[in-house]
Residue frames relative to the residue before (quaternion, step in Angstrom):
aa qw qx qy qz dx dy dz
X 1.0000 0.0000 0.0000 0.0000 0.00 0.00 0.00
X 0.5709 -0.6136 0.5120 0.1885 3.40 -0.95 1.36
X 0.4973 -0.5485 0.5629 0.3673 4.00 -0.87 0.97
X 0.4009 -0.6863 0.5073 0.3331 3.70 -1.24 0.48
X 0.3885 -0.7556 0.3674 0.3783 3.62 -0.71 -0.44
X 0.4645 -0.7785 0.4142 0.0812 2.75 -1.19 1.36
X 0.3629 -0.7178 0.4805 0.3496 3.42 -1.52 0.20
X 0.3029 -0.8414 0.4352 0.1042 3.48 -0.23 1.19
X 0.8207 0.2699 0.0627 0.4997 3.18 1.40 -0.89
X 0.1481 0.8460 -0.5122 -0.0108 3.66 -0.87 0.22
X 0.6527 -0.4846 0.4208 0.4026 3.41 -1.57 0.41
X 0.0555 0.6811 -0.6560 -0.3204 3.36 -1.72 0.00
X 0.1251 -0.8586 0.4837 0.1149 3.34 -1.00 0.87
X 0.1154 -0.9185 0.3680 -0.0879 3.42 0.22 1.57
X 0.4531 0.6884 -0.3452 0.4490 3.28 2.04 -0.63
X 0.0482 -0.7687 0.5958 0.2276 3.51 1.39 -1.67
X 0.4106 0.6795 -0.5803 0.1815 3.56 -0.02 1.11
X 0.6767 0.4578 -0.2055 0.5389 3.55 1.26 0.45
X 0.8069 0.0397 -0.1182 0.5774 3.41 1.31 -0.85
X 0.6506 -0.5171 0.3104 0.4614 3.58 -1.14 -0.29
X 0.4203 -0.7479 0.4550 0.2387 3.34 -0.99 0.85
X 0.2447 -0.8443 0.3830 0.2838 3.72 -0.66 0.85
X 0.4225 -0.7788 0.4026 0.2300 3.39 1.26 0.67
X 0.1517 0.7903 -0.5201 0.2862 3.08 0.74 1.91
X 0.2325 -0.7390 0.5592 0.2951 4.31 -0.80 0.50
X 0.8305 0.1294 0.2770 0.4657 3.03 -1.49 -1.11
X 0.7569 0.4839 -0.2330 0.3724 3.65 -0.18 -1.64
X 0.7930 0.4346 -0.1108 0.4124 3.27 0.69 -1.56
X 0.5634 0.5717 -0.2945 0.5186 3.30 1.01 -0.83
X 0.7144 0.4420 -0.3107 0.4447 3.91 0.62 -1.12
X 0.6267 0.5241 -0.3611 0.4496 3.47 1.28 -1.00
X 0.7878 0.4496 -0.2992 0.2962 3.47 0.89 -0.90
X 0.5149 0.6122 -0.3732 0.4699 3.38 2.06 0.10
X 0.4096 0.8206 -0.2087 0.3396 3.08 1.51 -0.02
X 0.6094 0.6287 0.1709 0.4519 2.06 1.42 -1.71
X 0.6118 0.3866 -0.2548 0.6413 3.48 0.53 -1.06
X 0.6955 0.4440 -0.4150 0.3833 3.82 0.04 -0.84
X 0.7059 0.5236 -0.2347 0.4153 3.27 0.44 -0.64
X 0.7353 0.2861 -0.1377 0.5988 3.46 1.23 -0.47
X 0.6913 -0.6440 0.1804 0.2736 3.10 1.13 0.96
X 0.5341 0.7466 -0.2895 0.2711 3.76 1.68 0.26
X 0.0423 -0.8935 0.4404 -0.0761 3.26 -0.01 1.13
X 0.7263 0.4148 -0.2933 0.4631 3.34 1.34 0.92
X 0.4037 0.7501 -0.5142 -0.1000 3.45 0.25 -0.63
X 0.5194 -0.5863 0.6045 0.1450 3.44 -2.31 0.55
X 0.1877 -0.6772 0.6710 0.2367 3.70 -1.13 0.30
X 0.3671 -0.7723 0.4467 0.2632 3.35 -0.18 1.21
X 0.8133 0.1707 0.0505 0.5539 3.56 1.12 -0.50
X 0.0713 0.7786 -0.5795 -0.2299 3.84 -0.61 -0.09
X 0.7370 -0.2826 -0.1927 0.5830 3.36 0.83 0.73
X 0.4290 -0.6183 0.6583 0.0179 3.45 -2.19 0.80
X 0.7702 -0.3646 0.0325 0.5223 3.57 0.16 1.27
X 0.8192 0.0525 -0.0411 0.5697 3.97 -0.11 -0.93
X 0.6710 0.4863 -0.3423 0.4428 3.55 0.96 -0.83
X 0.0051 -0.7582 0.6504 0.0457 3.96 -1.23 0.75
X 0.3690 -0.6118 0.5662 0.4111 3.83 -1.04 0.67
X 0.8740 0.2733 -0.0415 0.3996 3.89 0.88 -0.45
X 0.6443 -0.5047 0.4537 0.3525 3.51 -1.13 -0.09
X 0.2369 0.7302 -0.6179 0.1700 3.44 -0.01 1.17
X 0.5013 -0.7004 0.4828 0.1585 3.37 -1.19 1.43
X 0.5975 0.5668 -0.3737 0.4267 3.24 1.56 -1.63
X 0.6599 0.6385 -0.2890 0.2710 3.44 0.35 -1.56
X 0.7808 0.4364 -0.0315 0.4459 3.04 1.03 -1.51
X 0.4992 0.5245 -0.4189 0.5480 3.37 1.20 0.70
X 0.8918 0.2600 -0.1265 0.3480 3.38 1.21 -0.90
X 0.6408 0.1073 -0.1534 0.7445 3.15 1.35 0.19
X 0.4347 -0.6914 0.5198 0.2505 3.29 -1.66 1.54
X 0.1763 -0.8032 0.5647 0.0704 3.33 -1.20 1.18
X 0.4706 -0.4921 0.5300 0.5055 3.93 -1.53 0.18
X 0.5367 -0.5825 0.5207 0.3186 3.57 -1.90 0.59
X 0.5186 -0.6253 0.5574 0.1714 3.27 -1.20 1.52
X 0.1708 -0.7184 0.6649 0.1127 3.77 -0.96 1.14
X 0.7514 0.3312 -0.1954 0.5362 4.00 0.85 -1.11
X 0.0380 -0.5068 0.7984 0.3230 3.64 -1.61 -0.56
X 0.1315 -0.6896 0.7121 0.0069 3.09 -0.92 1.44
X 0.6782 0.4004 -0.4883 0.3759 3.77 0.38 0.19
X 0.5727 0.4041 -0.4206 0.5760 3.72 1.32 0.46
X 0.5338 0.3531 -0.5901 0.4922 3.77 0.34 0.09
X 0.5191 0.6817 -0.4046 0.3196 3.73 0.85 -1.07
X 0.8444 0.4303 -0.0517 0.3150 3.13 0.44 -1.68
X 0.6652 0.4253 -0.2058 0.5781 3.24 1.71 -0.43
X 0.6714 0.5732 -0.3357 0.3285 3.06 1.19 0.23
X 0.5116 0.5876 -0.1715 0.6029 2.98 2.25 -0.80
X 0.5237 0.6060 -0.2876 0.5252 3.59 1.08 -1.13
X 0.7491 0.3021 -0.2785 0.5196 4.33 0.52 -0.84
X 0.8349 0.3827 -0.1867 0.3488 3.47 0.98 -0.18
X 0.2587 -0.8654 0.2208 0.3680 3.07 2.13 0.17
X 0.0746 0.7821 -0.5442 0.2944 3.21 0.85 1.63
X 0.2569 -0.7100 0.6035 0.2564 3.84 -1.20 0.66
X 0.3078 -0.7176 0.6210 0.0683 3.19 -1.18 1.38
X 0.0134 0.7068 -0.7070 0.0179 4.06 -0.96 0.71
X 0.1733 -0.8286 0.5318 0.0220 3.41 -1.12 1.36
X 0.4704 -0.7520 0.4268 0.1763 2.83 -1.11 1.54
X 0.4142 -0.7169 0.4785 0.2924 3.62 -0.70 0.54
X 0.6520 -0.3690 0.4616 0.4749 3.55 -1.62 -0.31
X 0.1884 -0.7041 0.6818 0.0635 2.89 -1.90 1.04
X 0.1699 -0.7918 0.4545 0.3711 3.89 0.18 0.19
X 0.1890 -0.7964 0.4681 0.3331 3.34 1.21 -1.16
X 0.3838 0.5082 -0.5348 0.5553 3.64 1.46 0.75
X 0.9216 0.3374 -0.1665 0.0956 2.88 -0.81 -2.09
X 0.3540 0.7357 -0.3031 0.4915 3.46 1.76 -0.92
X 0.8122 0.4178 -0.1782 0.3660 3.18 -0.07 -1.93
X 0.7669 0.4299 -0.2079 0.4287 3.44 1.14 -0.84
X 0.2941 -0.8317 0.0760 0.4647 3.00 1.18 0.13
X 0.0004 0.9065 -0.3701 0.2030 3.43 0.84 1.49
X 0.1878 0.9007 -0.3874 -0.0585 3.30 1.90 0.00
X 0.5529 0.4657 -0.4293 0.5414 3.89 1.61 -0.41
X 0.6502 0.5288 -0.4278 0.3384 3.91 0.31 0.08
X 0.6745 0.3897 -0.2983 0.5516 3.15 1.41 -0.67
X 0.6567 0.4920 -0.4161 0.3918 3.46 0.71 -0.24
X 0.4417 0.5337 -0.3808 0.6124 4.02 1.81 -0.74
X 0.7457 0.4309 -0.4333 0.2654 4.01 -0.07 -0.56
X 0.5768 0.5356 -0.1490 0.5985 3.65 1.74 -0.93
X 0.7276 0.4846 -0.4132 0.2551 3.61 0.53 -0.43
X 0.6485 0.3695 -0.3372 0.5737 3.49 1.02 0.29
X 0.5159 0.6322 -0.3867 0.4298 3.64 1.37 -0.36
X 0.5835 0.5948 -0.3570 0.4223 3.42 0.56 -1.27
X 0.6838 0.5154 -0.2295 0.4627 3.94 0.42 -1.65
X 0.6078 0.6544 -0.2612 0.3662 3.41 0.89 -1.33
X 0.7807 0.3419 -0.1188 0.5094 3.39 0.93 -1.89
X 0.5817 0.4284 -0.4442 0.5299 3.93 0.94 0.17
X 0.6427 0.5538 -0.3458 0.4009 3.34 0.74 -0.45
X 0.6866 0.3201 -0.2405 0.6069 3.88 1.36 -0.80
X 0.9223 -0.1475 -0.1849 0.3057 3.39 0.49 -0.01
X 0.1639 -0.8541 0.4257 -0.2499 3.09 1.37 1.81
X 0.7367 0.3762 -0.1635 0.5375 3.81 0.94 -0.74
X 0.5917 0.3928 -0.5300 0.4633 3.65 0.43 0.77
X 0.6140 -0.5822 0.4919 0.2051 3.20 -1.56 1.47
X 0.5702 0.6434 -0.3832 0.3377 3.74 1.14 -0.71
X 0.6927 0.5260 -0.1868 0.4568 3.58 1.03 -1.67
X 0.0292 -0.9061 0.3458 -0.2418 2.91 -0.40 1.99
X 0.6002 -0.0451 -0.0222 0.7983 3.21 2.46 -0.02
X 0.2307 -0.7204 0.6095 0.2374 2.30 -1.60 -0.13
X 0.4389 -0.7716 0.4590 -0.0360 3.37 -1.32 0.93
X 0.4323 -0.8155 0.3834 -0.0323 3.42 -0.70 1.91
X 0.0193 -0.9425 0.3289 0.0567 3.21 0.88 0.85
X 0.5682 0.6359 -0.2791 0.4415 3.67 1.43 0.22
X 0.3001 -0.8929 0.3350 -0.0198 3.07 1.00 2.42
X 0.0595 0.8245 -0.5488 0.1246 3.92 0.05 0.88
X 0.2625 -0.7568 0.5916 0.0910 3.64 -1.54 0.60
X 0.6171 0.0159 -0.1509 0.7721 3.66 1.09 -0.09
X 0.8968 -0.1627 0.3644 0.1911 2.32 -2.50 -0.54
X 0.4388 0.8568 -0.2275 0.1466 3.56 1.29 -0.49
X 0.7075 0.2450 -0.0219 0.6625 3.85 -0.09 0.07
X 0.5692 -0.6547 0.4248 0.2589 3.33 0.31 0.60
X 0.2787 -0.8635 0.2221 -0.3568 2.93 1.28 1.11
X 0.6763 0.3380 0.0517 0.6525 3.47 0.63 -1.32
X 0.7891 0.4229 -0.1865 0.4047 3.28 0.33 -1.17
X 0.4991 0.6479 -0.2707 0.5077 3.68 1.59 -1.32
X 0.9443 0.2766 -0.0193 0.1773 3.00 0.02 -1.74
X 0.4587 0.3200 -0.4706 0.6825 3.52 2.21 0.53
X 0.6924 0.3654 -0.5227 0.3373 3.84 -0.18 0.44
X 0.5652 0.2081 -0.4724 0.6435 3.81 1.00 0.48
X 0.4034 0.5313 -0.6066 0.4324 3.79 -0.06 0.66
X 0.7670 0.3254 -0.1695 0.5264 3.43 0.25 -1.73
X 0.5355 0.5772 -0.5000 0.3607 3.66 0.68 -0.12
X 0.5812 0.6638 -0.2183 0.4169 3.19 1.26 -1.78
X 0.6412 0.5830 -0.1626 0.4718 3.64 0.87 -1.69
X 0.5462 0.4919 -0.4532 0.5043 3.87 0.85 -1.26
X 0.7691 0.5458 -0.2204 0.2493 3.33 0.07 -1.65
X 0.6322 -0.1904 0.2772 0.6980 3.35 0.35 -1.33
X 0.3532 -0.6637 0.6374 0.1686 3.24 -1.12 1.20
X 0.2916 0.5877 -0.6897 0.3064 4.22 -0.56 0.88
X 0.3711 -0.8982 0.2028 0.1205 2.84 -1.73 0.52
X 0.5741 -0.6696 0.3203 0.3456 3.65 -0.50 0.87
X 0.3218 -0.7054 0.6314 -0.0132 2.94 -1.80 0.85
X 0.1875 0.7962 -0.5752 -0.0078 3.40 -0.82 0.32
X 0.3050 -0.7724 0.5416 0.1306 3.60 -1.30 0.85
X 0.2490 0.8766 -0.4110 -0.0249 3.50 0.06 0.55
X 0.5608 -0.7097 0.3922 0.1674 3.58 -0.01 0.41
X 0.3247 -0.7829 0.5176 0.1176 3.66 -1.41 0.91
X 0.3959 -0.6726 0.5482 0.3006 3.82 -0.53 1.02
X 0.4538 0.7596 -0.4650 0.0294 3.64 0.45 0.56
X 0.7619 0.3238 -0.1482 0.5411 3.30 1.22 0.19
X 0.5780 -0.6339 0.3888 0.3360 3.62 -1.28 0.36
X 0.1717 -0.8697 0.4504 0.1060 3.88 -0.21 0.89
X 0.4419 -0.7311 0.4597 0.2427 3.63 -0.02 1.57
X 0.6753 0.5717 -0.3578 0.2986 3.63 1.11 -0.69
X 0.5422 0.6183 -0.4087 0.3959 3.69 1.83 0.34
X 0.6145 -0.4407 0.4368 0.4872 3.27 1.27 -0.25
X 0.0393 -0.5979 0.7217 0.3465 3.29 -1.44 -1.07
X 0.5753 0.4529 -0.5717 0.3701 3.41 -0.03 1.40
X 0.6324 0.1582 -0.5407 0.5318 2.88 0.84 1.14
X 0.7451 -0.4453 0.2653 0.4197 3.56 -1.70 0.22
X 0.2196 -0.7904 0.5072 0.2643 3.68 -0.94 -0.02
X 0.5914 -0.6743 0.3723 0.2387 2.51 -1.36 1.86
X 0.6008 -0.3724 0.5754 0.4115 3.60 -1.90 0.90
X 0.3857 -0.6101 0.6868 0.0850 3.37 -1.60 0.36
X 0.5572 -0.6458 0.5014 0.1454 3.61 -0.62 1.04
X 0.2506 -0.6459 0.6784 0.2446 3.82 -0.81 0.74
X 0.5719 -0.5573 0.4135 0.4374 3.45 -1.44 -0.11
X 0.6206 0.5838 -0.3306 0.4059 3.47 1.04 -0.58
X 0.6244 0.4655 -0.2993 0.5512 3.43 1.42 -0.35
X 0.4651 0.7136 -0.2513 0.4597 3.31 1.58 -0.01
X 0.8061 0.3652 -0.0964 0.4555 2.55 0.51 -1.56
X 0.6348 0.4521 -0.3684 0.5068 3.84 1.25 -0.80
X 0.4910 0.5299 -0.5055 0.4718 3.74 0.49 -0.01
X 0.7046 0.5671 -0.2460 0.3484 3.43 0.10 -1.35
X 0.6603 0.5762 -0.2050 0.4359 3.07 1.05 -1.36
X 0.7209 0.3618 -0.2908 0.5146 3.58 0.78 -0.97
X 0.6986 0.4784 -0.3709 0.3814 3.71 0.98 -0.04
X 0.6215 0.4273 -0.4475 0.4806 3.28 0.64 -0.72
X 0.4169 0.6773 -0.4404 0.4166 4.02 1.02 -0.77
X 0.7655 0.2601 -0.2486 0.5334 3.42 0.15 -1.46
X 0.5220 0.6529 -0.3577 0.4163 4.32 0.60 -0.77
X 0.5969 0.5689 -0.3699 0.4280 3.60 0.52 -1.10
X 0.8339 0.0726 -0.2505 0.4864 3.25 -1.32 1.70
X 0.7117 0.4047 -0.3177 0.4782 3.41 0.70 -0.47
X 0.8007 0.1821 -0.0060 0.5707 3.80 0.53 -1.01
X 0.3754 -0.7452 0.5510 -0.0109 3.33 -0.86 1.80
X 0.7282 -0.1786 -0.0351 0.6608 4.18 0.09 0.15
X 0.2969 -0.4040 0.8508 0.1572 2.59 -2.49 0.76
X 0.0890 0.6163 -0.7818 -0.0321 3.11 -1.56 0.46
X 0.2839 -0.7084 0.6367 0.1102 3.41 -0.75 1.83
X 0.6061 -0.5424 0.5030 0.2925 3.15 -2.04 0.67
X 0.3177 -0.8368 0.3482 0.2786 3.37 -0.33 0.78
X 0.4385 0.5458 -0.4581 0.5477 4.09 1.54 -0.42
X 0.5867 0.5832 -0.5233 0.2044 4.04 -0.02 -0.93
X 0.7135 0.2649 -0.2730 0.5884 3.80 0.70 -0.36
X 0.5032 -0.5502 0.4779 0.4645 3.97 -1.43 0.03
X 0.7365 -0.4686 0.3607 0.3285 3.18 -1.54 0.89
X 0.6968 0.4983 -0.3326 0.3944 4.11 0.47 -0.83
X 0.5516 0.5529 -0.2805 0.5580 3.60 2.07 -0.82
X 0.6300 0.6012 -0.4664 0.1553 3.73 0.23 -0.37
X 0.6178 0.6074 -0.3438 0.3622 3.43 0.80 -0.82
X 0.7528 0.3679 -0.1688 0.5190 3.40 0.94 -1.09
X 0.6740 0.3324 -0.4069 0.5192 3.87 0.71 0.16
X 0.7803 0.2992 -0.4244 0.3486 3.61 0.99 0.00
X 0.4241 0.4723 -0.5642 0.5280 3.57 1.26 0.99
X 0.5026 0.4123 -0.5035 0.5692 4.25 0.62 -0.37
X 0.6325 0.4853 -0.4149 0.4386 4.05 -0.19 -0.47
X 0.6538 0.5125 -0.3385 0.4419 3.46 0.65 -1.73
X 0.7073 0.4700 -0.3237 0.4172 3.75 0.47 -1.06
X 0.6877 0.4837 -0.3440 0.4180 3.56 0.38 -0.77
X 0.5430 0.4385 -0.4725 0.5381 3.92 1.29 -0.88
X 0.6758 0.4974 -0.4808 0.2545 3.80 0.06 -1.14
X 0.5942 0.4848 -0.2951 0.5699 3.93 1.25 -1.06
X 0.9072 -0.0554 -0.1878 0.3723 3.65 -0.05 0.40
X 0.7913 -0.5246 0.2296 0.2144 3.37 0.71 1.57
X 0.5446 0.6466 -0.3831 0.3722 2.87 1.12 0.49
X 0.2301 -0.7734 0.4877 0.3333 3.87 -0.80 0.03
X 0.5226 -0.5900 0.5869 0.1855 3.79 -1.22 1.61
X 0.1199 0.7068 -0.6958 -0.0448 3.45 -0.87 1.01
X 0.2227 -0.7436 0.5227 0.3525 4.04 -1.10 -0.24
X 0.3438 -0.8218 0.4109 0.1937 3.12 -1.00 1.26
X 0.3800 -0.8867 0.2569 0.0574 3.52 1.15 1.05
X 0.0275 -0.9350 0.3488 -0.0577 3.60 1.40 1.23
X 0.2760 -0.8169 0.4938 0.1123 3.32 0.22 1.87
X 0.6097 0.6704 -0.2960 0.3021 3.57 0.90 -0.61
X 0.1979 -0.6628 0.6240 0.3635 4.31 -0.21 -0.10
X 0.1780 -0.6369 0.7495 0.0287 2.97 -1.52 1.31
X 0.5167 0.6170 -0.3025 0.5106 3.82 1.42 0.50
X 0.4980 0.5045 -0.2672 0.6528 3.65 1.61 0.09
X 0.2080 -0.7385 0.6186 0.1695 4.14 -0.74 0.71
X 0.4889 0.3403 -0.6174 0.5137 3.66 0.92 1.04
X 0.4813 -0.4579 0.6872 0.2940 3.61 -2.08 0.46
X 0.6734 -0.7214 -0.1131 0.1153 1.99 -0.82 2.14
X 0.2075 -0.7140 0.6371 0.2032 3.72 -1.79 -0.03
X 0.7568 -0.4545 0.2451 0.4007 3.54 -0.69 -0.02
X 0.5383 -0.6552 0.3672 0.3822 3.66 -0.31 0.56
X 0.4339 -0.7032 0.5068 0.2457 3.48 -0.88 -0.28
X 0.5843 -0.6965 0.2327 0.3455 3.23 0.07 2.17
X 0.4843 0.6981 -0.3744 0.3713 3.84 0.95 -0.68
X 0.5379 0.7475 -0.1433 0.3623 2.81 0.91 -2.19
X 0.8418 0.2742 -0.0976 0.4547 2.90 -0.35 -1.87
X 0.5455 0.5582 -0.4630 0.4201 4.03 0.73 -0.71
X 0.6506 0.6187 -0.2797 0.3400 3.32 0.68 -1.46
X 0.7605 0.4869 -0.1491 0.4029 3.49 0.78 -1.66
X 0.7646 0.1720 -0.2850 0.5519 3.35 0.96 -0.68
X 0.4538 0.4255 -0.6450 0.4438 3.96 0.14 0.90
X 0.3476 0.6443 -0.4430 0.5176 3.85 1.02 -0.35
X 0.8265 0.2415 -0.1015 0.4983 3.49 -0.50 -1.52
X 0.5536 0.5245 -0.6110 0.2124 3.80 0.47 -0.18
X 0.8321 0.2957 -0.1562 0.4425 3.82 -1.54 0.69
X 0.6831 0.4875 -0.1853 0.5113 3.28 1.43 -0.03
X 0.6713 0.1970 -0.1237 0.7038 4.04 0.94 -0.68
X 0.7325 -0.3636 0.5084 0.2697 3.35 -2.25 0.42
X 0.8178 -0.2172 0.2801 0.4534 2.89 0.26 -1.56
X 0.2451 -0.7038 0.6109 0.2673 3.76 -0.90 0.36
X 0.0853 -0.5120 0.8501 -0.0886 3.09 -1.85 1.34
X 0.1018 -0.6941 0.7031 0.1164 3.23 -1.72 0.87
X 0.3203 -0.5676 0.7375 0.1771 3.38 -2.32 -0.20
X 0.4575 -0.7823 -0.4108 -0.1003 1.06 -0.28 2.79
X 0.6549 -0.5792 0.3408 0.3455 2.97 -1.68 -0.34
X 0.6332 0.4636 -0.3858 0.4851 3.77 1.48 -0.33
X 0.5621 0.5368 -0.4693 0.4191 3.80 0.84 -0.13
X 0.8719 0.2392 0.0271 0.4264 3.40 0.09 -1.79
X 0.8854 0.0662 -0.1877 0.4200 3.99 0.84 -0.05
X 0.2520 0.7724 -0.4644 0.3525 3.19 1.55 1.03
X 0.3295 -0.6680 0.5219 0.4157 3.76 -0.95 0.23
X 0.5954 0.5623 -0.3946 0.4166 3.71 1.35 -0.38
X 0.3548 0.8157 -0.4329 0.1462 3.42 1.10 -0.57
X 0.4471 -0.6054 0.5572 0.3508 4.12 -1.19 0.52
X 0.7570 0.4205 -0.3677 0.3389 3.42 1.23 -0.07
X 0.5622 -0.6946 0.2905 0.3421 3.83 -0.32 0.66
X 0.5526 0.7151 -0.0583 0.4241 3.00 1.67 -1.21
X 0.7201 0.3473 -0.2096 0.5630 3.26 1.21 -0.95
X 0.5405 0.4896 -0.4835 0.4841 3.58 0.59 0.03
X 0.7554 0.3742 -0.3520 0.4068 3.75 0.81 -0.55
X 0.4363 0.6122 -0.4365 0.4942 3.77 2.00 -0.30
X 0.6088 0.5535 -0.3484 0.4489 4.08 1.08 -1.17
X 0.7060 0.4999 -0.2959 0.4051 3.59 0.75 -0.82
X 0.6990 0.4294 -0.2609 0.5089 3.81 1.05 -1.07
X 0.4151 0.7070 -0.3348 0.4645 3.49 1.57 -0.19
X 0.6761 0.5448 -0.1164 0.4822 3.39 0.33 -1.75
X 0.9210 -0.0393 -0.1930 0.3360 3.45 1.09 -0.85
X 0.0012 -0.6807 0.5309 -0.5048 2.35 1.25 1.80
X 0.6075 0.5173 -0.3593 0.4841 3.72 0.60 -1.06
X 0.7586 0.5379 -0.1455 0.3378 3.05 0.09 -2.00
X 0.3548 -0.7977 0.3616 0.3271 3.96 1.75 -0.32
X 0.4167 0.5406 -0.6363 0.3595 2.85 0.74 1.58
X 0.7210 0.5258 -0.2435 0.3799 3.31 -1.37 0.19
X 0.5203 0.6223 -0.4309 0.3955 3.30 1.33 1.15
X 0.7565 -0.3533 0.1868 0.5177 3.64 -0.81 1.02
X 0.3330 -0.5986 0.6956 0.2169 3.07 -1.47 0.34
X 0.6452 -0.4025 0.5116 0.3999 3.68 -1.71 0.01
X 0.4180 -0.6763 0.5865 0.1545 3.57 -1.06 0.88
């Protein structure tokens, strides 16, 4: 029997522009680096270091151009020194504005980061932990200029310190209960429309951007196997490395977001087994931490574990 696959890696999302924040210090944070070691993580990602007004840090650049709330922590130094005692790889997420992107302004968002980028090697350029960096402007096609955004904060990234980049972006391949139904629901994506999107990005990506790791809920669960071997082929044609981004959360639940359902998660990574680099998820302190604010995920951390241990594989049909 083939090792299962593991999660090696995870998000940290400290900015809290998407989920609830569990309003953890010093204490908690170390316990949860703890944590990762023990469960076998040997990467994590700041999905973001700040998201319009909100910053994990002091950032002069930022603050000159867009008015921000006053920063009480640097959570990407507690971050970094925490990964740094445990020889964890750290990859930093850049600015999001959540204006310009969206509008398509893709040269505004790339003017807001171009002195940022320098800024954040410069403050914490000397830990051994900080190991990429990390694109944090989540896209499914070609859209918003897109393409254009995301090799010119690459090559920014490259000016600076040349390590490599990561991005997680995601496949319109299914309907997501988390929109509501008051608004319309979006057409769903064939795979072949998948796959030609993909194609013209990674094309333009090549040399500049080292792993995609797709979101793994964005398509339905019975579609994954076969769009993440179509993916696998397109990284192999332009050099890129296929991670899976391994969404502990249930995008099948119309609240934002709760823990998956242990099934779920069994399902998704035998899916990806023999097929991706590596599995990183979103995340691991919300939805499969035992410290977690959610109860649930301490019992998702347990069916996990024996999930490791090879229980919890299909039965005969």
């Amino acid at each position: 029997m083939t090792e299962p696959l593991r999660i090696t890696g995870t998000f940290l999302d400290e900015v809290t522009a998407d989920i609830a924040g569990h309003n953890w210090g010093v204490k908690e944070w170390t316990q949860e680096f703890d944590t990762y070691v023990e469960a076998g993580i040997d990467t994590v990602i700041l999905i973001r270091s700040g998201w319009g007004p909100r910053l994990s840090h002091p950032s002069k650049v930022i603050s000159a151009q867009v008015k921000t709330i006053p920063v009480y922590m640097d959570m990407p130094e507690l971050f970094l020194s925490l990964a740094d005692e445990r020889n964890i790889k750290f990859y930093f997420g850049l600015y999001d504005s959540g204006v310009y992107w969206n509008r398509n302004d893709w040269k505004g968002e790339v003017e807001v980061n171009r002195d940022y980028i320098p800024e954040v090697w410069q403050r914490y350029g000397s830990h051994k932990s900080f190991a990429g960096w990390y694109l944090p402007h989540e896209t499914y096609d070609s859209g918003q200029r897109i393409i254009e955004l995301n090799t010119s904060l690459a090559k920014l990234c490259r000016q600076t310190q040349d390590l490599p980049i990561l991005s997680s972006p995601y496949w319109l391949g299914r309907y997501d209960m988390s929109l509501g139904y008051s608004l319309p629901a979006p057409s769903p994506r064939s795979l072949k429309e998948i796959v030609t999107q993909w194609d013209e990005i990674f094309k333009a990506y090549s040399g500049l951007i080292d792993v995609a790791a797709f979101q793994d809920g964005t398509v339905y669960e019975l579609e994954l196997p076969e769009t993440l071997s179509a993916m696998r082929e397109l990284t192999d044609k332009y050099g890129l490395s296929l991670w899976s981004n391994v969404e502990t959360f249930d995008r099948d639940m119309p609240i934002k977001f709760p823990p998956i359902e242990w099934r779920k998660l069994v399902h998704k990574l035998t899916s990806a087994e023999g097929i991706v680099d590596k599995a990183i998820t979103f995340e691991f302190s919300h939805f499969l931490s035992p410290h977690s604010m959610w109860p649930s995920a301490r019992h998702l951390f347990d069916r996990y574990q024996e999930y490791l241990h090879g229980e919890h594989r299909a039965l005969d049909q």
